[in-house]
TORPARO-419288 format. One record per residue (C-alpha): z negated, x negated, y. Coordinates in steps of 0.25 Angstrom, whole numbers, padded with zeros to 4 digits, always signed. Each point is the difference from the previous one (the first is absolute). Layout:
BEGIN
ZXY...
This chain:
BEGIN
-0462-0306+0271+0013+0003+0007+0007-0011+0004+0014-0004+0007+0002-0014-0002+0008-0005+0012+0007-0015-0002+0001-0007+0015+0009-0013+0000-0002-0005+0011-0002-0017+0003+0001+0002+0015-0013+0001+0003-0004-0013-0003+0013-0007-0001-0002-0007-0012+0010+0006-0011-0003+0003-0014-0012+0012+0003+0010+0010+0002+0003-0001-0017-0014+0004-0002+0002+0014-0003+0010-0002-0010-0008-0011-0007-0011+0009-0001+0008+0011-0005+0007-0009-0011-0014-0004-0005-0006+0014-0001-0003+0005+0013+0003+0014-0004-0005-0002-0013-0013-0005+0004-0002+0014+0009+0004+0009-0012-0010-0006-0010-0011+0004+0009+0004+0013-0001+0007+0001+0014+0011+0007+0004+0011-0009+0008+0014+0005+0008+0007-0014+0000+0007+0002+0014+0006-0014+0000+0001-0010+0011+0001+0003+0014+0013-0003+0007-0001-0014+0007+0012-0006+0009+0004-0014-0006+0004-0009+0010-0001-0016+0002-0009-0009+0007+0009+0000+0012-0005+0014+0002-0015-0003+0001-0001-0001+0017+0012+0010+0003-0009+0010+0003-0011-0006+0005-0003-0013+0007-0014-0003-0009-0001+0010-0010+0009+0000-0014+0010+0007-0003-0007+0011+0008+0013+0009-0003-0001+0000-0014-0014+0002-0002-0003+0012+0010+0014+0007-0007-0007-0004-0016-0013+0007+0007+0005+0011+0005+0007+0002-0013-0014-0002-0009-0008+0008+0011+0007+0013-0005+0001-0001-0015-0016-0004+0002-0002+0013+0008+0010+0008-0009-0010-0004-0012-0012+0005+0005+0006+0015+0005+0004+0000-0014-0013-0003-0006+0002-0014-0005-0006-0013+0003+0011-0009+0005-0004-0013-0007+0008-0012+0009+0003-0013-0007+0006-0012+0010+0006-0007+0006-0009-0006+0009-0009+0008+0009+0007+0001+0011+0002+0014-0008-0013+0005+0005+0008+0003+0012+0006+0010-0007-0012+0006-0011-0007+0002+0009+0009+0007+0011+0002+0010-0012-0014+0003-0001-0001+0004+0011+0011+0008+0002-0005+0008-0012-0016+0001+0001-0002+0009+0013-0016-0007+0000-0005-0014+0003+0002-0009-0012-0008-0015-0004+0010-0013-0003-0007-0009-0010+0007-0012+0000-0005-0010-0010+0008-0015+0003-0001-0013+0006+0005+0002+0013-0003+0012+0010+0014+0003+0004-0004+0005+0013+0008-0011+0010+0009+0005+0009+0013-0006+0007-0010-0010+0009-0009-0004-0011+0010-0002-0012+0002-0015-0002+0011+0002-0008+0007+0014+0003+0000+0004-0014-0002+0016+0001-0009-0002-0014-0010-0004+0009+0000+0014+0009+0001+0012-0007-0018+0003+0001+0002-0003+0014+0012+0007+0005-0006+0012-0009-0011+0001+0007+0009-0001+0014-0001-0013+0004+0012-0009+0005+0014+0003+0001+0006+0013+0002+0011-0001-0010-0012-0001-0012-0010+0009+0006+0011+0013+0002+0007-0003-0015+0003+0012-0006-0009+0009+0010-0007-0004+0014-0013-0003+0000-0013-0005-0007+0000+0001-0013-0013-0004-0005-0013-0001+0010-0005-0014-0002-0014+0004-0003+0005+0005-0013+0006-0013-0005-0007-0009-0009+0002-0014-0005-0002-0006-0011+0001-0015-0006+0004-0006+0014-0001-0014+0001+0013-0006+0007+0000+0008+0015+0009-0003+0012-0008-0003+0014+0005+0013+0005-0003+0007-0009-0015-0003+0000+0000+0004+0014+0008+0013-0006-0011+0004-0011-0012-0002+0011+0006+0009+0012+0006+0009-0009-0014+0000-0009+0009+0000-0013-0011-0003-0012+0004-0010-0010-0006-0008-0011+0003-0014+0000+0000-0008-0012-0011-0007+0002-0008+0012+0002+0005+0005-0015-0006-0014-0004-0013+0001+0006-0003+0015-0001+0008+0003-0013+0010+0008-0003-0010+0012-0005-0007+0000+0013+0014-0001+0009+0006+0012-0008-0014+0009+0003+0003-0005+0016+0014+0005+0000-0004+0014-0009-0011+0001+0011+0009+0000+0010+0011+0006-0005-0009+0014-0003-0006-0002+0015+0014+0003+0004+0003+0011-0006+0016-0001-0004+0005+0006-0012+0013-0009-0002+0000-0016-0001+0012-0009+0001-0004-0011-0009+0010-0012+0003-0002-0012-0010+0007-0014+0003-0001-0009-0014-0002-0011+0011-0016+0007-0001+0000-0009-0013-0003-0014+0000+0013-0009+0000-0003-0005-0012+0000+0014-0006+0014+0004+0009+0009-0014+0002+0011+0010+0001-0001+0006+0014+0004-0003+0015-0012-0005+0005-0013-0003-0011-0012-0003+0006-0013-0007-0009-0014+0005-0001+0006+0014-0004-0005+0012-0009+0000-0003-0015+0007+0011-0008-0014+0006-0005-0005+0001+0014+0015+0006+0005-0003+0010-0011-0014+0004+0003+0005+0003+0015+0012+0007-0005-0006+0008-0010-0012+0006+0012+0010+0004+0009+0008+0008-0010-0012+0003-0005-0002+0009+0015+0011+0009-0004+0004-0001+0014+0012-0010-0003+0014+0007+0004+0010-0011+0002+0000-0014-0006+0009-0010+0004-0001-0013-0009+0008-0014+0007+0005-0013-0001+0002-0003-0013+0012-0011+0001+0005-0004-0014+0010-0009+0005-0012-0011+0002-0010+0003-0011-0005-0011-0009+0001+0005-0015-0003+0015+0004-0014-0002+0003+0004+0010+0013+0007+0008-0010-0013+0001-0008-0009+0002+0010+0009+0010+0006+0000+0008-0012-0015-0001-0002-0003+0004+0013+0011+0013-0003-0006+0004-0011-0014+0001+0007+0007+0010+0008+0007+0007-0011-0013+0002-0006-0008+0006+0012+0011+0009+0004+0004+0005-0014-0016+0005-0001+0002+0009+0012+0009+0009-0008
């Protein structure tokens, strides 16, 4: 495979520094590396350009939302080089940051597939709140729901106006902490998601045929698979923003990763919120790199 490996530095999004030195701990411990192996191909375009500015600057733009500024410039910025890479043939492979950067993946996307396209995104959280519902105004919480065109204006028109995924192609996997609004969110909007508990009861095997299922009824020919590490169990991930127990285990992460690669559909990854600044004796580090050379693996057969 392809790939254009695209740093995003960003901590904005979830105000809680450290994850924007994800990238580059990732790239020190192999990143690159690990790709090759697997007999990918990877363009190592570096890290997106991201405004540093102090906390003094986290309302000047907007009275609830952080450092909104900041975020929509870094997002505008990611939104291109993901487009740029798939009219040049190449997977852009994002690596966070938090996920506020969805924002901008999947804005690129869109600006580069000229047909409706599926967003599977496998974490904790649905990030679908909006200004209203956000309890905390952190933009990491947003991205899936101003994607889909929901709340402000200023998140919804990044980079181009408009929609930029139809929420009945969004699927959620390994939910199990959700804000208020955005239960009323995924039911008006008829979002389907998987919830953690459902993984536990059903099993992973039978959650992953659902998803197939539903993903060929569908009919689209490109995925967005975004992956928060935050999907894991905290035990597995102490070294991200906001871990949440009950999670995936790692074999179970790597039976859902390796299915949806296994579509050949997937066109753009992102992969977030790796915060090395806050893990306990690298266990993140570990799972992270695991977790990356699932990836490595499955891509690197689609050769």
């Amino acid at each position: 495979m392809k790939i254009e490996l695209i740093g995003f530095p960003m901590f904005y999004g979830c105000d809680r520094p450290g994850v924007e030195q994800g990238p580059d701990k990732l790239r020190a411990h192999g990143l690159v590396e690990i790709f090759e192996k697997n007999l990918n191909h990877v363009n190592d375009r570096g890290n997106i350009e991201v405004e540093q500015v102090g906390t003094e600057m986290k309302y000047a733009t907007h009275p609830s939302m952080k450092y909104l500024k900041q975020v929509v410039a870094g997002n505008e910025h990611l939104a291109k080089a993901v487009e740029n890479a798939l009219r040049n043939g190449r997977l852009p492979f994002t690596v966070g940051g938090d996920h506020s950067l969805g924002l901008g993946s999947l804005a690129g996307v869109h600006g580069a597939t000229e047909e409706d396209f599926a967003v599977i995104w496998i974490d904790a959280h649905a990030d679908l709140n909006v200004t209203e519902t956000s309890p905390s105004g952190n933009i990491h919480g947003m991205p899936l729901g101003a994607s889909a065109g929901l709340g402000d204006e200023i998140l919804t028109a990044l980079y181009e106006k408009g929609q930029k995924v139809k929420p009945e192609n969004i699927y959620i996997l390994g939910l199990r902490s959700v804000d208020e609004g955005e239960e009323v969110i995924i039911r008006e909007q008829g979002i389907k998601i998987w919830r953690m508990t459902d993984i536990k009861e059903k099993g992973m095997a039978a959650v992953i045929q659902e998803l197939l299922s539903a993903l060929k009824e569908s009919q689209v020919q490109h995925v967005h698979l975004s992956y928060d590490i935050d999907s894991l169990d905290k035990t597995l991930v102490p070294g991200t923003g906001t871990p949440v127990e009950d999670g995936l285990g790692i074999e179970e992460s790597q039976d859902l990763i390796r299915a949806i690669l296994g579509t050949k559909l997937v066109g753009s990854i992102d992969f977030v919120e790796f915060n090395p600044v806050i893990d306990r004796e690298n266990r993140t580090l570990n799972s992270c790199l695991t977790m990356l050379e699932t990836f490595a693996q499955e891509l690197g057969k689609q050769n």
